[in-house]
Phi, psi and omega in degrees: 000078197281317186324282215273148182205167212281292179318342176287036163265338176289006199258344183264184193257137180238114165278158164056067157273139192262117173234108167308181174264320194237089181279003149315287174292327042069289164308316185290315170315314224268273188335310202279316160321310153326326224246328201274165187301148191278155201286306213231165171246202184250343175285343172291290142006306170286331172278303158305318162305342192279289197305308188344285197291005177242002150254027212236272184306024151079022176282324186224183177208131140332107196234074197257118163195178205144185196291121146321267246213119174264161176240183197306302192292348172246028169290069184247174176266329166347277205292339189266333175276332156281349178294320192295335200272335170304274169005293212293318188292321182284320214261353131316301152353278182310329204265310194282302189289336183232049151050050179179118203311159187241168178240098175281111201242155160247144136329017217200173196036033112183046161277087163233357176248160169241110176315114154248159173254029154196106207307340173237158160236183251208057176206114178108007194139336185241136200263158143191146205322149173305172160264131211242022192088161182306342163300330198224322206169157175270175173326289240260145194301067173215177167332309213258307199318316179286345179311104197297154168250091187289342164296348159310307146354272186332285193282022157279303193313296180295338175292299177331301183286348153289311164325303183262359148331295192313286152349305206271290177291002144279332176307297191309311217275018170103344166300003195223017175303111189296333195296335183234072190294331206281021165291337182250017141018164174218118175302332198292339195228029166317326185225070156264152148273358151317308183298321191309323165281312161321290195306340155291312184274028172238261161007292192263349152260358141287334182291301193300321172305331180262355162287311185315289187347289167303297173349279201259034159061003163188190141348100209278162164308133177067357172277353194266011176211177197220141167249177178190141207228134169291223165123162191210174142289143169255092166240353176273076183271060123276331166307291168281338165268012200251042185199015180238144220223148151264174188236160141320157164038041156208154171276146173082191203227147186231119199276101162263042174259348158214177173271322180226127162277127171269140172262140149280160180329322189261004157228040183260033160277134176284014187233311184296194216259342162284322176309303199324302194296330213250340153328337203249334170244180220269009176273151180286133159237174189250141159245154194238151180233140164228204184299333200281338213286181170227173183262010149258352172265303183324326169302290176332298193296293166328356187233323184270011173228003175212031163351309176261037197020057181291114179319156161103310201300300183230104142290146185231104207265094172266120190223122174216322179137159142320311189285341194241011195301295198323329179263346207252010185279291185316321199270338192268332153335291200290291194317325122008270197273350169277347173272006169075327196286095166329130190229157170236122199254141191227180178216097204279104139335325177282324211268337163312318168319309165332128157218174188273108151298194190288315168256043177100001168251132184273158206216181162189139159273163195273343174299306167303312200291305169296339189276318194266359173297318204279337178294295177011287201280339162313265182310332170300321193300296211280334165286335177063024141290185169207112173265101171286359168212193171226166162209116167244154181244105195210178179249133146251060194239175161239064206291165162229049174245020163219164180256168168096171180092172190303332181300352189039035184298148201216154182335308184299353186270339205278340173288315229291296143237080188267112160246018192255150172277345203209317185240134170257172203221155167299131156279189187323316199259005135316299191287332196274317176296357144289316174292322201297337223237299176312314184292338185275322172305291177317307177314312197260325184286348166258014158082013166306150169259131182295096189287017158283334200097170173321158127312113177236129187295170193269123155283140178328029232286349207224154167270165194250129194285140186326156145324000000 
């Protein structure tokens, strides 16, 4: 790739572009980041692509969630060891109910920029720029808030890097030990009902572990750690290349600021400068496709982001809506499997999802999100696909921002603990009640008898808030 260079995206049209006071200052953040130690090595890198591709070939299944958008202020050790123990939980879940290993990607240590789809907001009178995440400006309405910063950049970068300190040292220190399920435990959610059932299938998988165990006279291989991959959009790109690096001993270049970066929706033009950037390098990535996408840009983008039908290499994250899976999933499928290039299709559920209420909060119903997971997997099966993931945006707090699920949360709930600035997302007994609705799904589509009962498509529980 003599043509590419970590920089060569200026040379393209940049979407959701940032425009500082100072490109001065802005050069220097970038130059001093460069210079400081990488977030990921590559071989981690290297490794999440192996798992990609053997969940691309239905060996494993894709299990990616986390925070919309994290901010600074919740780099706490709480909120990152509950995000981590949900994870943890669904993707027991997941491994006991559909037979089959997961690959745990998060949402986190450094999903700090954000997309809008309008550059400025609007209130009491006054426009000022959105807010684009803790990565670029803050929340709060005023003048000095919205001002992109580029030294935010540095403290992106250092939050990131605490985050996956932490992480790293619960994996080591033992914490993601299937032998100590009850580390992961949520206090908040002691008598769900979600929890309850979890803890039966945690129950028969220490039972199954100290029988393996008793077999083979210790510790079977590799059952004694848990791994866990980051990811963020890579949409701020002054960020992402001043993290982009060679290695010893590897060829090519590595965005080492996560293990797998995503392009979004509103910068998947194939002649612009996220293709351009994310083309060069050597981490498995992601793309999110919607109803908008046409199946000849879909082709495009696959011959220009996977050129050498690399196993791994490239997922493809389909978000459309409940109501819009049926027509716009199939012709991106087909168009898809006609480049030959191996793909890993994962299914993001939420962001199709979104609505407004009547009095101005946004939501998603919980109905819908299982209604276009459970369409997902219908249609890849009937098409003679295979949906290798989930993408989710969830907590472990005890948020109240999406309605619906067994929790019977209604409109009227959603103030009650509403914290997210920008998507609202599932909580804990929402999220479980996903996996459990996935593990079940997988189970019966692999021809399995569900010792849950059948697969039932989802009922209304809530009424559902306006556009």
């Amino acid at each position: 790739m003599t043509d590419w260079s970590p920089g060569s995206w200026r040379t393209k049209p940049v979407a959701q572009a940032v425009a500082y006071p100072c490109e001065k200052e802005v050069k220097r953040v970038v130059a001093q980041i460069a210079k400081l130690p990488p977030l990921v090595t590559s071989w981690e890198i290297l490794g999440l692509k192996s798992q990609l591709a053997e969940a691309a070939r239905g060996d494993r299944f894709l299990l990616q969630g986390g925070d919309c958008a994290e901010t600074f202020d919740t780099c706490d050790s709480p909120t990152i060891a509950n995000k981590i123990k949900v994870l943890l939980q669904m993707s027991l879940v997941l491994v006991h109910g559909a037979q089959r290993r997961i690959v745990r990607v998060g949402r986190f240590a450094g999903q700090y920029a954000k997309p809008r789809s309008e550059a400025f907001e609007r209130a009491n009178g006054t426009m000022l720029p959105a807010y684009r995440g803790d990565l670029i400006n803050h929340s709060g309405f005023t003048p000095e808030a919205r001002t992109a910063d580029p030294w935010l950049m540095l403290r992106g970068y250092e939050r990131a890097a605490l985050t996956i300190n932490f992480i790293r040292a619960l994996v080591v220190g033992g914490f993601v030990d299937p032998h100590h399920l009850d580390y992961w435990n949520l206090d908040w959610v002691k008598d769900s009902p979600m929890a309850e059932e979890y803890w039966r299938i945690a129950r028969a998988v220490g039972d199954s572990l100290e029988f393996t165990e008793s077999l083979a006279g210790g510790h079977p291989g590799g059952f004694h750690w848990i791994d866990f991959f980051t990811s963020h959009e890579g949409l701020h790109l002054p960020y992402e290349q001043a993290q982009t690096r060679q290695v010893p001993r590897q060829s090519g270049w590595f965005d080492l600021s996560t293990h797998f970066p995503w392009i979004g929706m509103r910068t998947a033009d194939p002649e612009g400068a996220h293709v351009e950037y994310f083309r060069g390098i050597r981490n498995p990535i992601g793309v999110k496709v919607g109803p908008d996408l046409p199946a000849v840009c879909l082709k495009r983008l696959i011959q220009i982001l996977n050129p050498e039908n690399e196993p791994g290499r490239l997922t493809l994250v389909h978000r459309f809506g409940a109501g819009r899976i049926a027509n716009c999933l199939p012709p991106l499928l087909e168009a898809a499997r006609v480049t030959g290039c191996p793909v890993l299709w994962c299914c993001d559920p939420m962001h199709g999802n979104t609505r407004v209420t009547k009095s101005g909060v946004k939501t998603r119903n919980f109905d819908e999100i299982l209604g276009e997971l459970d369409q997902a997997f219908e249609i890849h099966r009937a098409q003679g696909s295979r949906l290798g993931g989930v993408h989710v945006e969830l907590t472990g707090e005890a948020v109240t921002e999406c309605v619906g699920g067994a929790c019977g949360l209604r409109e009227d709930d959603l103030l009650r603990d509403y914290r997210s600035y920008v998507d609202p997302r599932l909580n804990y007994e929402q999220a479980m009640e996903l996996a459990f609705f996935a593990a079940r799904k997988m189970r019966a589509l692999n021809g399995y008898a569900s010792a849950a009962g059948d697969v039932k498509p989802p009922q209304s529980s809530a009424a559902p808030a306006t556009r």
